[in-house]
C-alpha positions as CSV (number, residue, x, y, z in Angstrom):
1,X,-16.5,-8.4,-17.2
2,X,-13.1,-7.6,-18.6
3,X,-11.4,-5.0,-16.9
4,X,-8.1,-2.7,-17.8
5,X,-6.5,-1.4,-14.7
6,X,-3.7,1.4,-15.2
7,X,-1.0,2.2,-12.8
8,X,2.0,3.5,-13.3
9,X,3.8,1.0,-10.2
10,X,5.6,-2.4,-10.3
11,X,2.7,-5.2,-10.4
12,X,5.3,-7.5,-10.2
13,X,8.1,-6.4,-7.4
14,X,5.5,-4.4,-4.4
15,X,4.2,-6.2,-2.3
16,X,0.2,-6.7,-2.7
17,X,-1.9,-3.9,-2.4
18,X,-5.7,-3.0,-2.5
19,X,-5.7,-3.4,-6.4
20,X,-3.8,-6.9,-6.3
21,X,-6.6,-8.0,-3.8
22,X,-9.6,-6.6,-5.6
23,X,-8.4,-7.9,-9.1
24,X,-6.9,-11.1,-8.2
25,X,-10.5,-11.8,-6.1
26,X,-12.4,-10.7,-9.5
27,X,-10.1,-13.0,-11.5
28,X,-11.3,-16.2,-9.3
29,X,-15.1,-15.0,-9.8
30,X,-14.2,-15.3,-13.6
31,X,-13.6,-11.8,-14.8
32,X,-10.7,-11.2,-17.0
33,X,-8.1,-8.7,-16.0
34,X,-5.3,-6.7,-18.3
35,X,-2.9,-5.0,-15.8
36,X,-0.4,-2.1,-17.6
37,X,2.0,-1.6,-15.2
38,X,5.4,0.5,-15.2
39,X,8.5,-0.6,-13.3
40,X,8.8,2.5,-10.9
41,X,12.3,1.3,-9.4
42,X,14.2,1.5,-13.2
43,X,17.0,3.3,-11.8
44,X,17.7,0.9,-9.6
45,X,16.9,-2.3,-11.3
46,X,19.8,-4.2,-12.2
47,X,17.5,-6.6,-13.5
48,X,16.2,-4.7,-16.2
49,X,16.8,-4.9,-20.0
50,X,20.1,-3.0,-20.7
51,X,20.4,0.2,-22.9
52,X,18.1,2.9,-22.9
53,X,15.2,1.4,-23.8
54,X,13.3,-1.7,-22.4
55,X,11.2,-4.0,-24.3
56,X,7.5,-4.3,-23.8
57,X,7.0,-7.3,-21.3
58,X,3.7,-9.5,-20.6
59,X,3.0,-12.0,-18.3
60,X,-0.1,-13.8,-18.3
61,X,-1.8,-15.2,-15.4
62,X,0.5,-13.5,-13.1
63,X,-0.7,-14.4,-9.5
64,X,0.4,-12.4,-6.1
65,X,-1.5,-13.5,-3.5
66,X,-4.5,-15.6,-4.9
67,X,-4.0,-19.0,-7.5
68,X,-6.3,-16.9,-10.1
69,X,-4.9,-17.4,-13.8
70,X,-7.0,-14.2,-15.0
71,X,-4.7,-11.6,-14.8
72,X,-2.3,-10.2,-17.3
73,X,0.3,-7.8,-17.0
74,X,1.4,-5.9,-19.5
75,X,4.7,-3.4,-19.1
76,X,5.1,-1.2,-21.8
77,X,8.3,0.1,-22.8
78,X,10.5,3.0,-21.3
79,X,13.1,5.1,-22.1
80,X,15.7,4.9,-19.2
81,X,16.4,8.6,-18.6
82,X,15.2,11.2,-16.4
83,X,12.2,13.5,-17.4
84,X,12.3,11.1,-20.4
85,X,10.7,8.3,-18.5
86,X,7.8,10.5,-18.0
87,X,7.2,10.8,-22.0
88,X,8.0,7.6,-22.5
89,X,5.3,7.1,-20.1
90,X,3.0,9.6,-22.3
91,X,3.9,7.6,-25.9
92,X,4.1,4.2,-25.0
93,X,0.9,4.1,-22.4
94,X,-1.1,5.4,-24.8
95,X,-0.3,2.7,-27.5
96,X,-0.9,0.2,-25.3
97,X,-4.2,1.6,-23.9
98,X,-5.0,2.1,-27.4
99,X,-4.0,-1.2,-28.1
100,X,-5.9,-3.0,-25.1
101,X,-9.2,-1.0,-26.2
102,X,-9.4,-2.2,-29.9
103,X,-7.9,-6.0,-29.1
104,X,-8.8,-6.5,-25.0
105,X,-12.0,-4.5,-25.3
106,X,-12.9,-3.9,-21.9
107,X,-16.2,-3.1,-20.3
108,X,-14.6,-0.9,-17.4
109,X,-11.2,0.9,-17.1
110,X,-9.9,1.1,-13.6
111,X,-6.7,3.9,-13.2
112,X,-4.8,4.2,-10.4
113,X,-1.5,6.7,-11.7
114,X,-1.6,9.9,-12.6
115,X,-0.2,10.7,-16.3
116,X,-1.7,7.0,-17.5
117,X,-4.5,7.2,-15.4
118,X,-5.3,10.7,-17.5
119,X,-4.7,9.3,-20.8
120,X,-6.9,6.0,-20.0
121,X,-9.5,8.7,-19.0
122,X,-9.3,10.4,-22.2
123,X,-9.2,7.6,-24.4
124,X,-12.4,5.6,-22.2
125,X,-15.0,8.9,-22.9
126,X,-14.0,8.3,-26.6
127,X,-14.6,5.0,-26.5
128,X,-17.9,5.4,-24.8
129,X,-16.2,2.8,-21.7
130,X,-16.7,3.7,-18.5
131,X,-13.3,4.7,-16.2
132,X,-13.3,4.3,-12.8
133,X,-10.6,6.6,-10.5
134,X,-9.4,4.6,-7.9
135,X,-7.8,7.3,-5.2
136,X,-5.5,5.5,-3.0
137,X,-3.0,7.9,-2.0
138,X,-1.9,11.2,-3.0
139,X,0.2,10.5,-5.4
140,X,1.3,14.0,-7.0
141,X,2.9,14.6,-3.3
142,X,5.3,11.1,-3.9
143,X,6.6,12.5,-7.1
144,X,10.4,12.3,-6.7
145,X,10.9,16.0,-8.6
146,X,8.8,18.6,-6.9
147,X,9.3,20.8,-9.4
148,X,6.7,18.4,-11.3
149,X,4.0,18.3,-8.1
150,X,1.8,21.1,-9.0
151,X,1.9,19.8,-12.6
152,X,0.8,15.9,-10.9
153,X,-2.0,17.9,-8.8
154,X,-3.4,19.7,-12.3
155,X,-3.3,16.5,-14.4
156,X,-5.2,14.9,-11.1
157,X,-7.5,17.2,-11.0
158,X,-8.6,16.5,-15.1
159,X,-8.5,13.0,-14.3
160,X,-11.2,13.1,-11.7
161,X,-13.2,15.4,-13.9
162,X,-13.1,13.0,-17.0
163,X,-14.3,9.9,-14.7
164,X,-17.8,8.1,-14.7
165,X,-16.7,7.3,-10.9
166,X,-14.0,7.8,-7.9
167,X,-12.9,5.3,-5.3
168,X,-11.4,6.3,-2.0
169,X,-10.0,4.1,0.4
170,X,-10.5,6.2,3.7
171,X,-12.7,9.1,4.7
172,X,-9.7,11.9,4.6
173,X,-8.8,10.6,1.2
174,X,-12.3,11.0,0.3
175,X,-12.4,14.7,1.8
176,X,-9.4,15.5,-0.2
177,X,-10.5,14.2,-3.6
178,X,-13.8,16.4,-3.1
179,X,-11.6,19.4,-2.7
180,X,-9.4,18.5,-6.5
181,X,-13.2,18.2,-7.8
182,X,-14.5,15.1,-7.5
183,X,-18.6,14.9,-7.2
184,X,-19.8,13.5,-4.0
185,X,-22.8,11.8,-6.3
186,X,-20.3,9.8,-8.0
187,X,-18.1,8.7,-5.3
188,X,-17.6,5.5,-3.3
189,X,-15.3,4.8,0.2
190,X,-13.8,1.0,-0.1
191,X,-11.8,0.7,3.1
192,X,-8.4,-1.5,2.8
193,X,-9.1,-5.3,3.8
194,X,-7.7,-8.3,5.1
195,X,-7.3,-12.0,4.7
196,X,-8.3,-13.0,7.5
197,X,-7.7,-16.5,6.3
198,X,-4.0,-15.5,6.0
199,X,-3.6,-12.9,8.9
200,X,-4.9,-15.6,11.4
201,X,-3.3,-14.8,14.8
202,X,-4.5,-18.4,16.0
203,X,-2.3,-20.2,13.7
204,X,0.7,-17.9,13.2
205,X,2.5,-17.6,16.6
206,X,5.8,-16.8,15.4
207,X,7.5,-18.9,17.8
208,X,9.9,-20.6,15.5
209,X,11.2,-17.3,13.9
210,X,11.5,-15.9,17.7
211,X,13.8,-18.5,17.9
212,X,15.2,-18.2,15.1
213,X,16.1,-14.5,16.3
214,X,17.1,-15.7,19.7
215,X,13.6,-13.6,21.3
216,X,12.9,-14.3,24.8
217,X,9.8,-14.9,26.2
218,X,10.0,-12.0,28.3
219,X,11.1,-9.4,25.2
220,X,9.2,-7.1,23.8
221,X,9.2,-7.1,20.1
222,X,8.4,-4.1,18.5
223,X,7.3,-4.8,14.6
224,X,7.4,-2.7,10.8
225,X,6.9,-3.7,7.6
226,X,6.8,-2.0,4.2
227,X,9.0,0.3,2.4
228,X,11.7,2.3,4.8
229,X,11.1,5.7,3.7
230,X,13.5,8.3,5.4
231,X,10.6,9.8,7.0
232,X,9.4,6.7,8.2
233,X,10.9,7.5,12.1
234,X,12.5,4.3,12.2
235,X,15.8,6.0,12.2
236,X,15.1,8.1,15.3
237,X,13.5,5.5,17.3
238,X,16.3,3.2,16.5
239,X,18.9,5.6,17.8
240,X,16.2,6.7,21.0
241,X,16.5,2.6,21.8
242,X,20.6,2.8,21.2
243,X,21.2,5.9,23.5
244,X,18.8,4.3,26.2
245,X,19.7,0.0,25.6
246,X,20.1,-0.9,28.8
247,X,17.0,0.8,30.2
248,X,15.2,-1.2,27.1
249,X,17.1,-4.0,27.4
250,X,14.1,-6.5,26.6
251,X,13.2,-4.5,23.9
252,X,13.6,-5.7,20.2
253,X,13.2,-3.6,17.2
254,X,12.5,-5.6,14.2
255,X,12.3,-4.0,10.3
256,X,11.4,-6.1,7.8
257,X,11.8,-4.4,3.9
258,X,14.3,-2.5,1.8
259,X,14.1,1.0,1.1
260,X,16.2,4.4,1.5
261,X,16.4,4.0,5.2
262,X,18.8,1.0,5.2
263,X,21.8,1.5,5.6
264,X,21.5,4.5,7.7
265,X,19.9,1.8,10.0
266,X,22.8,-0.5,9.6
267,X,25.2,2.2,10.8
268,X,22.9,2.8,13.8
269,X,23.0,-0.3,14.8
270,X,26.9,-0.9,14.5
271,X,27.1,2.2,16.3
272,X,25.5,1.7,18.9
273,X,26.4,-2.3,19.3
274,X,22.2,-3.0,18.6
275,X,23.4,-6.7,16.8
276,X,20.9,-8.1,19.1
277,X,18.2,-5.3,19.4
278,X,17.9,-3.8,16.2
279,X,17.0,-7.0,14.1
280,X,17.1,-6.1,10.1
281,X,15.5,-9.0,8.0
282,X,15.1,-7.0,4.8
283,X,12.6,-7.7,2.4
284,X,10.6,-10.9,2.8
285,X,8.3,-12.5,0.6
286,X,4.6,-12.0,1.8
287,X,3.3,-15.1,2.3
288,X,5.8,-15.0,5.7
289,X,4.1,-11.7,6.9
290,X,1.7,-13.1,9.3
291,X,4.8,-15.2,10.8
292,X,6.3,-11.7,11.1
293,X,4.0,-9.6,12.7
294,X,3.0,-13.0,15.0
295,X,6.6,-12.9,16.6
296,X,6.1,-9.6,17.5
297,X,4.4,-8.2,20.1
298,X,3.6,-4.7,19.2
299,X,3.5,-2.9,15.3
300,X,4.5,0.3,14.7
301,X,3.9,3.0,12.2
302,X,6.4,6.3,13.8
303,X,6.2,8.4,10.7
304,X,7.1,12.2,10.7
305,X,3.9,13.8,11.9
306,X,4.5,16.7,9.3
307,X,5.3,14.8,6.4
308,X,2.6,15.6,3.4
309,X,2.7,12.5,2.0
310,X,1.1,10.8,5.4
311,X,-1.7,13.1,6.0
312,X,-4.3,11.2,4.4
313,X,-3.3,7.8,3.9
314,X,-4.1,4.8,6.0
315,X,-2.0,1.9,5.2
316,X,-3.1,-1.6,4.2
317,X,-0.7,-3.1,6.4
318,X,-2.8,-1.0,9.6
319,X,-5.4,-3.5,9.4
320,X,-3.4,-6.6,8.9
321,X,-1.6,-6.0,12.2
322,X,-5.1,-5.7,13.8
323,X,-6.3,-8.5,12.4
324,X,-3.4,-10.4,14.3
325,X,-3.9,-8.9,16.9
326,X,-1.3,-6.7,17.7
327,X,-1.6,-3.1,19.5
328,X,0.2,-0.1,16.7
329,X,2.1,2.5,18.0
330,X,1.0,5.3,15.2
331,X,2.2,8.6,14.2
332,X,-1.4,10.8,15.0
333,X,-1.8,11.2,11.3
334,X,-5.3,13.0,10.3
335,X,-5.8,10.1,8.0
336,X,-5.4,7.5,11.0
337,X,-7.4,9.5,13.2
338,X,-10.3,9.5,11.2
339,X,-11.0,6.5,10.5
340,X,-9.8,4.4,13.2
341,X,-10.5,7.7,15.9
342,X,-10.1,6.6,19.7
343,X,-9.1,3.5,22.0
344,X,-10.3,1.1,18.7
345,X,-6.5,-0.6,18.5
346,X,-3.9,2.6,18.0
347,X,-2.1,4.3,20.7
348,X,-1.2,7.6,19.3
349,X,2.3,9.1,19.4
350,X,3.5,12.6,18.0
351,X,7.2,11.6,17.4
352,X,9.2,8.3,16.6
353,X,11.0,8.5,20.5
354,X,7.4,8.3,22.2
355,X,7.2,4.5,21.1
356,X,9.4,3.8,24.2
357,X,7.8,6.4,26.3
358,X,4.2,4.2,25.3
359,X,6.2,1.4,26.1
360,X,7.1,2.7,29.9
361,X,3.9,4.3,30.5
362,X,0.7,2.4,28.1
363,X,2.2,-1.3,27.8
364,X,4.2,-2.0,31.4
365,X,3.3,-6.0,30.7
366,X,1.7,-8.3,28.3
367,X,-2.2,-8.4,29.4
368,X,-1.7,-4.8,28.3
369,X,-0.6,-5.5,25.1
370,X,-2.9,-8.3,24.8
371,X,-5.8,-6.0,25.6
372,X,-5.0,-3.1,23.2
373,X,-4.1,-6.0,20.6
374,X,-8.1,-7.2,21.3
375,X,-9.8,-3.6,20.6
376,X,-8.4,-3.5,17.1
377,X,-8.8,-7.1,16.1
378,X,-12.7,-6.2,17.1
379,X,-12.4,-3.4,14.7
380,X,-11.5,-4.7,11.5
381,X,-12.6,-8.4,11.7
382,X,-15.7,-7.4,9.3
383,X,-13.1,-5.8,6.9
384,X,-12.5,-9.5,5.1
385,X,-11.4,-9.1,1.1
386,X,-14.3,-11.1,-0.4
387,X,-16.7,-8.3,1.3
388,X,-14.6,-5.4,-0.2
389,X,-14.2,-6.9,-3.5
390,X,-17.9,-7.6,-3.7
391,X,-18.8,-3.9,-3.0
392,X,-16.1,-3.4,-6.1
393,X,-17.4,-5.3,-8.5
394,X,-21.2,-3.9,-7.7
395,X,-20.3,-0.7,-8.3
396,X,-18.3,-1.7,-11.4
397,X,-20.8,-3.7,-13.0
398,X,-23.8,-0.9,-11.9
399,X,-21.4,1.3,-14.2
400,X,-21.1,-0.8,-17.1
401,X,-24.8,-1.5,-17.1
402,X,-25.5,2.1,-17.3
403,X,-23.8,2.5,-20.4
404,X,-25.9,-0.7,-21.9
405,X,-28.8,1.1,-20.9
406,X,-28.2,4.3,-22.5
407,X,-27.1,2.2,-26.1
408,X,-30.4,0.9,-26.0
């Protein structure tokens, strides 16, 4: 098959998520990919083209996590200002979707944005191709202006309408799509998977980078990846831990990525003298995750309980910290709760400052941790990539053969 995938994130700079999986995995079973991206961090960029304007980029046979040479990105231009990036978005996608149908011509369309996700839609009934809505967070609720959120949840709403299909990737995203319209006959639940070649707890131990940070055998590391949002709770737990170091003494905190919670972090931690507690790695490159999360001992995920944005979603990384065998500290997030429910790995919190009170109460040594760890490896250790991306491409190539049969 050749398949055009629209999103309207950086392919290149994020770290992997369920679409780099699914489509580098396609790529090595020989389908052809055409990625158009859009470089969602412009504003800060320092990288990017200078003036208003940047020029349309391609890079072929881009590879993230898997040595496929099937997948091309494709970055339209932008115009670098406020409110304008969003027509530029509006101009530019839909030359290039244009373009991809009449030169790429794929056999699926696969959208994962909201304005060129809509467009693709449009332009995929026209052109008799079948588009497929892949759901994997609400994204009209991340929309920096919220003056432009209800517009986001209207042009959602069309989207799913105009689709042959829609993709979830939990059961409260799937709950929620159904309310914006979505019709349960065409609709499919891929949950998030693993490599469970590459999270291996057996052969990442993380001993030589608990060296490295000068961890004792006796500390407790407590682990978090991914982008530090200020609702994340890192900020709060890190100053619970400062106001109470000496009672948590062999407690480590260790963040690993960049984000808007940085340097608020970095204060924390000069404020309350954390230089060997707090450990900030910033962002590291993903093929040193599973040394990561192996020096730790327990993961974390202490996000606001209230924050919309975190109702429904259930993070990739979730199931990769499972998969090494670590016990997480969550947030009791409805979209957590529902798919992972009850003693299956998560220990359930309802603030950022009950991690340490878990800590005193849940995890008092490490056959503890080491138990809780076991329940959620036995959880997800079906959820391998090759099994999800399977169930993918069925239900892409059941679509495209509909469309064959209905020329005939």
């Amino acid at each position: 098959m050749k398949i055009l995938v629209v999103q309207e994130s950086d392919w290149i700079k994020r770290n992997p998520h369920q679409q780099h999986h699914l489509m580098e995995l396609l790529g090595l079973r020989g389908h052809q990919i055409h990625v158009i991206d859009y470089p969602i961090d412009w504003k800060s960029d320092e990288s990017s083209s200078k003036g208003i304007k940047t020029k349309r980029e391609v890079y072929k046979g881009y590879k993230k996590v898997y040595n496929t040479s099937n997948v091309t990105v494709i970055r339209p231009p932008i115009i670098k200002i406020p409110v304008l990036n969003y027509i530029s978005i509006l101009y530019y996608h839909r030359k290039e979707i244009k373009k991809q149908i009449n030169e790429f011509n794929p056999d699926v369309i696969v959208g994962f944005g909201i304005l060129n996700a809509n467009i693709a839609a449009s332009l995929a009934k026209k052109n008799n191709i079948p588009f497929v809505y892949y759901f994997i967070d609400v994204l009209y609720d991340l929309i920096p202006e919220k003056r432009f959120r209800a517009l986001g949840k209207a042009i959602t709403k069309r989207t799913i309408k105009k689709s042959s299909h829609v993709i979830t990737i939990n059961r409260k995203l799937n709950e929620t799509t159904v309310d914006l319209g979505a019709n349960p006959h065409n609709m499919s639940i891929i949950g998030a998977g693993i490599n469970l070649k590459q999270f291996n707890y057996k052969q990442h131990n993380g001993f030589k980078l608990r060296k490295y940070y000068h961890i004792k055998n006796d500390d407790i590391v407590l682990f978090f990846m991914g982008f530090l949002y200020d609702f994340a709770g890192l900020k709060e737990l890190a100053i619970a831990l400062g106001k109470n170091k000496e009672k948590y003494k062999n407690i480590k905190l260790m963040i690993t990525g960049d984000g808007d919670a940085y340097k608020a972090l970095e204060l924390i931690r000069n404020k309350y003298d954390m230089e060997d507690q707090l450990i900030l790695t910033g962002r590291q490159k993903y093929k040193l995750m599973p040394d990561l999360i192996g020096a730790s001992d327990i993961c974390i995920l202490p996000a606001y309980k209230d924050e919309v944005i975190m109702q429904d979603i259930v993070p990739i990384k979730i199931y990769e910290y499972m998969a090494m065998k670590k016990p997480v500290i969550a947030t009791r997030l409805p979209g957590l709760v529902a798919e992972f429910g009850e003693n299956n790995g998560l220990v359930y919190i309802d603030k950022p400052e009950d991690v340490l009170k878990v800590i005193d109460t849940k995890f008092k040594n490490k056959r503890d941790i080491i138990n809780v760890g076991s329940q959620g490896h036995g959880f997800v250790e079906d959820n391998d990539w090759k099994n999800v991306t399977l169930k993918f491409e069925s239900i892409l190539e059941n679509l495209v053969l509909d469309i064959l049969l209905k020329e005939i």
